[in-house]
Each structure stands twice: as C-alpha cells, then as structure tokens.
C-alpha positions in Angstrom: 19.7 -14.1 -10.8 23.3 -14.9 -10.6 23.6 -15.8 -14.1 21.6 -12.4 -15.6 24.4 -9.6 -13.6 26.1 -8.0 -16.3 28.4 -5.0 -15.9 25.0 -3.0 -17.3 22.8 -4.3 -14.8 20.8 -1.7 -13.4 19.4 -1.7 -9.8 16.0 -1.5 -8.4 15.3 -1.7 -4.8 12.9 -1.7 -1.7 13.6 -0.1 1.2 11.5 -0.4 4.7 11.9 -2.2 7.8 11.0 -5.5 8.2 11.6 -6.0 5.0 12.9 -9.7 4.8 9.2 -11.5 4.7 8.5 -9.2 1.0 7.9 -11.7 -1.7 8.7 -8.7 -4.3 12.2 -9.3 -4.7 11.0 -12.9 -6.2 8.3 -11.0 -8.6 10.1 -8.5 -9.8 13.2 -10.8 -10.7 11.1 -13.4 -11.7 9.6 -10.8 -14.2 13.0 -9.5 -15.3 13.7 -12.7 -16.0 10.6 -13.8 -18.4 11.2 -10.5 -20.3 14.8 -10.4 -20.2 15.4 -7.3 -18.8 19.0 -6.7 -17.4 17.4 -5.5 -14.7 17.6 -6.8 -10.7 15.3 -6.3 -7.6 17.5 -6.3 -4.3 15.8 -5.6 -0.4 17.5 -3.1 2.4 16.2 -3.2 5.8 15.7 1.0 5.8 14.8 2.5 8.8 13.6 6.3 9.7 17.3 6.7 10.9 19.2 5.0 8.0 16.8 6.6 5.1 18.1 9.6 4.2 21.9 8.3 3.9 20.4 5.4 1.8 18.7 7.2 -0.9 21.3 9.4 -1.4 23.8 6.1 -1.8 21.0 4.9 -4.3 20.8 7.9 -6.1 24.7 8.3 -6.6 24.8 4.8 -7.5 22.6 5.5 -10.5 19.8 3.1 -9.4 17.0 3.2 -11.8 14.7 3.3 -9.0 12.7 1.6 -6.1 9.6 1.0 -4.0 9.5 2.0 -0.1 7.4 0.5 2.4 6.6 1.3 5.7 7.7 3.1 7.5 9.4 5.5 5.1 6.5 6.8 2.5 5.8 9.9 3.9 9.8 10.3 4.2 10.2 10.0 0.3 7.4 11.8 -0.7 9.5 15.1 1.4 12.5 13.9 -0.7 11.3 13.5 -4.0 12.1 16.6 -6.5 9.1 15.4 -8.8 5.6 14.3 -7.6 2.9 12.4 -9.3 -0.9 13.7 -8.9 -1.6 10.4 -6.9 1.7 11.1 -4.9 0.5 14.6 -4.4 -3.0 13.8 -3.2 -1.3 11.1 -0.8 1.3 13.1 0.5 3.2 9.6 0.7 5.4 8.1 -2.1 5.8 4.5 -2.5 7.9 4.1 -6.0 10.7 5.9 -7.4 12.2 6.7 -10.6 15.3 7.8 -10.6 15.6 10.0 -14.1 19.4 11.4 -14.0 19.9 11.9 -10.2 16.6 14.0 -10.3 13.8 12.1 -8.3 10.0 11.2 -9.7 8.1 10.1 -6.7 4.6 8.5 -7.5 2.2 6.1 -5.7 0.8 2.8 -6.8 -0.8 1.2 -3.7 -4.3 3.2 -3.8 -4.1 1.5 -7.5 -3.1 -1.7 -6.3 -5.7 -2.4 -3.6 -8.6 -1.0 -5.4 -7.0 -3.2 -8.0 -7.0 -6.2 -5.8 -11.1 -4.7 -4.5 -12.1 -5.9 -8.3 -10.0 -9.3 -7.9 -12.5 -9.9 -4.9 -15.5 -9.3 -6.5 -15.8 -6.0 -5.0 -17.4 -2.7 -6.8 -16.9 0.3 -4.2 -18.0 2.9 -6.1 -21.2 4.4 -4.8 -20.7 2.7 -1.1 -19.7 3.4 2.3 -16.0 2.1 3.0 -14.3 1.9 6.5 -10.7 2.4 6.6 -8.4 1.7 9.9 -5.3 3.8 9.9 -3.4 7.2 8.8 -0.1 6.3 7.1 0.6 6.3 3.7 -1.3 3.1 2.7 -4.3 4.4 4.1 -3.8 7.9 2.6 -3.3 6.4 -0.8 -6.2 3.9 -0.4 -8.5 6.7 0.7 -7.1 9.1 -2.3 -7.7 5.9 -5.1 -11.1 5.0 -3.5 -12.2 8.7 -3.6 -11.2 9.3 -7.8 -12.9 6.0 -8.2 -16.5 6.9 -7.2 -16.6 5.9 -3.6 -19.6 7.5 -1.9 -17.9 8.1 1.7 -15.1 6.9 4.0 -14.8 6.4 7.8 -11.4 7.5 8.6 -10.3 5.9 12.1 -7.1 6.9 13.6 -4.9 7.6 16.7 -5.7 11.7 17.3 -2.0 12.1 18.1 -0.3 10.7 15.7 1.6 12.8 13.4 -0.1 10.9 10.9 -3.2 11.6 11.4 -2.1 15.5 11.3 -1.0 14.8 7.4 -4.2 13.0 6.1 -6.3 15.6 8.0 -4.5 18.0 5.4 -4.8 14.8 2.6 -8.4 14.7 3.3 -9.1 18.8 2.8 -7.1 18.1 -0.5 -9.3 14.9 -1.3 -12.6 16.8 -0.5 -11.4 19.5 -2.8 -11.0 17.4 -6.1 -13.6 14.4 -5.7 -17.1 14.5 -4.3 -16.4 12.0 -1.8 -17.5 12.5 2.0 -14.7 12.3 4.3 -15.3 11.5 8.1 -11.7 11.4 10.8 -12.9 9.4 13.9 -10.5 9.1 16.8 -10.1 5.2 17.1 -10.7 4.7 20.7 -14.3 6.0 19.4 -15.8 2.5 19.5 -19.3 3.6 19.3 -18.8 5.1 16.0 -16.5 2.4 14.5 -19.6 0.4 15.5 -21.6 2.5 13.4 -19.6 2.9 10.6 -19.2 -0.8 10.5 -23.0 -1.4 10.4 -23.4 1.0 7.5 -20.1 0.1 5.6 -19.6 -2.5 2.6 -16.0 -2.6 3.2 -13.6 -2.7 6.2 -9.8 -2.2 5.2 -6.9 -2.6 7.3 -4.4 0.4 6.3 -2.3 0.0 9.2 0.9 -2.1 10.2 -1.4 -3.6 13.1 -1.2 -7.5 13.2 2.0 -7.9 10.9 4.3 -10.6 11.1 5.7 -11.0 14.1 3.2 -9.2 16.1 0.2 -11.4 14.8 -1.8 -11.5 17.6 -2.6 -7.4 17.6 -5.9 -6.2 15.9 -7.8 -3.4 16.1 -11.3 -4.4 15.7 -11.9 -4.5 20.0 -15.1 -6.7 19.5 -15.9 -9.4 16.7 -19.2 -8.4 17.0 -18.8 -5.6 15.2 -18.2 -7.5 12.3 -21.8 -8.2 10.0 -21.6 -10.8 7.5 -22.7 -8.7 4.8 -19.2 -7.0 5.3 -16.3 -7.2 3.0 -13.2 -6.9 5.3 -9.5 -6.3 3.7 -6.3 -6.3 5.0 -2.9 -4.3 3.3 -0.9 -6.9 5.6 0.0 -10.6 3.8 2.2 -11.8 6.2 0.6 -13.1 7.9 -1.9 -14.2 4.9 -4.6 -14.5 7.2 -4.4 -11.7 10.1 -6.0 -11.8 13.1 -8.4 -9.6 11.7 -9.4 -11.8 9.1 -9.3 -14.7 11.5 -12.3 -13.0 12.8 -14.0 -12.0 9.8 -14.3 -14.8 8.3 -15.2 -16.3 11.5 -18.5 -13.8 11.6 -19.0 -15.0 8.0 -17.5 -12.0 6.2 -15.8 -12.4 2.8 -11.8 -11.6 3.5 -9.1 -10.8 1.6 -5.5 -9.5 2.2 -2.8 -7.6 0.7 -1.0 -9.7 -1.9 -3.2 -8.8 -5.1 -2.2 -5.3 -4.1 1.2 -6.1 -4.2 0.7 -7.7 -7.3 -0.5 -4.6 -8.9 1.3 -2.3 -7.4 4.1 -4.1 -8.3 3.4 -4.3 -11.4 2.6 -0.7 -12.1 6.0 0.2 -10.2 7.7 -2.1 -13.2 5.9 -0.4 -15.8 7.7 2.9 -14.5 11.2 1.9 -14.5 11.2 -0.4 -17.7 8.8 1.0 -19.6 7.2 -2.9 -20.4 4.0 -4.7 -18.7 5.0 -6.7 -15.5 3.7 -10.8 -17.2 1.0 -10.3 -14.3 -0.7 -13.4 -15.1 2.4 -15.6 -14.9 3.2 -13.8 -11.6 0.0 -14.2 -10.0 -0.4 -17.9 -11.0 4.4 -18.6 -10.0 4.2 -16.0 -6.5 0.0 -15.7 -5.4 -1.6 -19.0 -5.4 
C-alpha cells in the first residue's frame, strides 16, 4: 500500500473495538489495488467513549467514508444526517459515505449474510429462522430476511438490554412493511428456544457471543437442542469455527460463519464509496479460502 499513497489519496476506515483480527483492511486494499483506485482502507480501535470525537476527526478530514462494527452501529445510525431505507428499518448503520461533510448512513450486513445464506445453499424464503441477539447485526439480519420472503423469525434476546428496547420498535416497523411474523423471546426462555429450534430451518448467531478471545462462550445452553436438519450460522469469523458451530456440526448440522457476509458486505460498502464493483471473485478465492 505504501507505494499507491499519493497526496490525493482518499481515506476509508473501520471503526469498532476489537478491531485488529478484521481481515477487511486486506480486502478492501487488495481491491483498491486490482482496480487502481487511489483509494486506502485503514482500522481504529473505536470505542462507545472515543466515537463521537472520531467521526467528527473523520469527517473534518474529508474521509470518503467507512464501515463500523460493533459496538458502535446503533451510535452512527443517531449520527448520520442521511439514512438509507435498510438503515432506517435497522435503526443501526454499518457503512458511511461521507458526501461534502454531510453524512449517508446505510446498512449492508442484512445484505451480506442473506448473501452469504445463498453461498451455503440456503433458500429462507418461506421458512422459519431463529435469530440469537438484538444489536445491529441482528436487527439488519432480521430486516433483510423479512424483505426477502422469510415466513417468521424467533427473536431471542436479553429483556433488559437497551437493545432489545430498539428492535422491539425495529420489529413494529418490520411488521408494518413486510408480511413477516415477528416473535421477541426473552433468552433465558429455554423451553421456547427449544421449540423454536425444533421448528426452525436456520439458527443464526447475531450476537458478539463466542468472539475471539472469549471463544469458549455460547448461547445455545444444551447441544441437544440442535436437530440435524438445522442450518446453524454464525456473524462471528474469528474464531472461523465458534463454539457454536463446534457443536453444530457435532449434532450433524450444516454450519457456516460470517466471512461470506463480510465478503458481501464489503463489497456493497465499496460499491458506495467508489462507485465500481468490489473483484468479489478474486477476493473470495486471495482472503476466504
């Protein structure tokens, strides 16, 4: 990258905390590179505290945008000055473009992972899907899964997190728009995740739960609740295979995690602030292998 900075160079960016595992620095330099954009992709360890002081730095800066992981979605979607319809429906914002110091928040995951569904194999629409968590890749996984045809989701969540206060709101939005069935469970509720699991084709992890370093943590209490004719995804990729999945696979479910939804997230998040298609095949076959 050294040799492609130029006094033109413009800046993108993620911001979140951890941060230093993300393998999108490497893609979306590695794709600047193949087009030969004069573009580069830099990481900030961002936290709740720090945010604020750092997109305003970005923004003075004239950075032509950047992505936000956890735990600071719901944080840009209250700072953006634009919305998308997706970032609307998620109240959470995961990519910005930064158009003249005037903010365009939107949200690629829901895109990505039902993106990375169809890699698997999978075709939702019509089914049952489970969903663990209430933060902004759940919200945007459960908004996506809803406009594509999915026949009802099993929300499972902590009742007192402020989280689960927004996507109780998200989901009165969702219900509004899409004819999808909508069901909040308190996740201590074991008796119902059991029940949703039996009737579900897909489990999906939307929560931080069993990220690296903190691998051991999942919150599936009983493997046995897992039925082999159960699809079970994770949003995490570091670790690739979660403790989660450990177990899935285990009870003979097909598994997959979160790097194809970083791939087209990603690439939908180029597409944004250059205008050009991410090389996604060239990507996928270099950075997801």
């Amino acid at each position: 990258m050294r040799d492609r900075i130029t006094g033109k160079t413009k800046l993108t960016a993620l911001l979140g905390s951890p941060v230093e595992h993300s393998i999108s620095p490497a893609m979306h330099n590695e794709s600047f590179r193949l087009l030969g954009l004069d573009y580069a992709y830099l990481a900030f360890d961002v936290t709740e505290d720090t945010f604020l002081r750092a997109v305003d730095g970005l923004t003075a800066i004239g950075a032509a945008g950047w992505n936000c992981t956890m735990p600071l979605k719901r944080l840009m979607h209250q700072r953006s000055d634009m919305l998308s319809d997706t970032a609307l429906l998620t109240g959470s914002v995961n990519t910005v473009v930064n158009r003249d110091g005037v903010l365009y928040g939107d949200n690629t995951d829901g895109f990505g992972f039902m993106q990375s569904m169809a890699d698997a194999g999978l075709r939702p629409a019509g089914k049952r899907l489970t969903v663990l968590g209430s933060g902004g890749a759940a919200a945007s996984i459960i908004a996506q899964a809803a406009l594509d045809g999915v026949y009802a989701i099993d929300i499972f969540s902590r009742p007192a997190s402020p989280s689960t206060k927004l996507i109780e709101h998200e989901a009165e939005l969702i219900r509004s728009k899409t004819a999808c069935l909508l069901n909040l469970y308190d996740l201590k509720d074991h008796t119902q995740l059991s029940k949703s699991l039996e009737q579900s084709y897909c489990l999906i992890n939307a929560s931080s739960v069993g990220m690296a370093p903190k691998t051991d943590a999942c919150l599936i209490p009983d493997a046995s609740m897992l039925h082999p004719d159960l699809a079970v995804g994770d949003v995490i990729y570091n670790p690739r295979e979660t403790k989660l999945l450990h177990m899935a696979k285990e009870r003979g479910c097909m598994t997959f995690n979160g790097l194809y939804m970083l791939l087209h997230q990603g690439a939908m998040a180029f597409h944004l602030w250059t205008g050009q298609d991410m090389p996604v095949e060239e990507i996928r076959e270099k950075f997801f292998q």
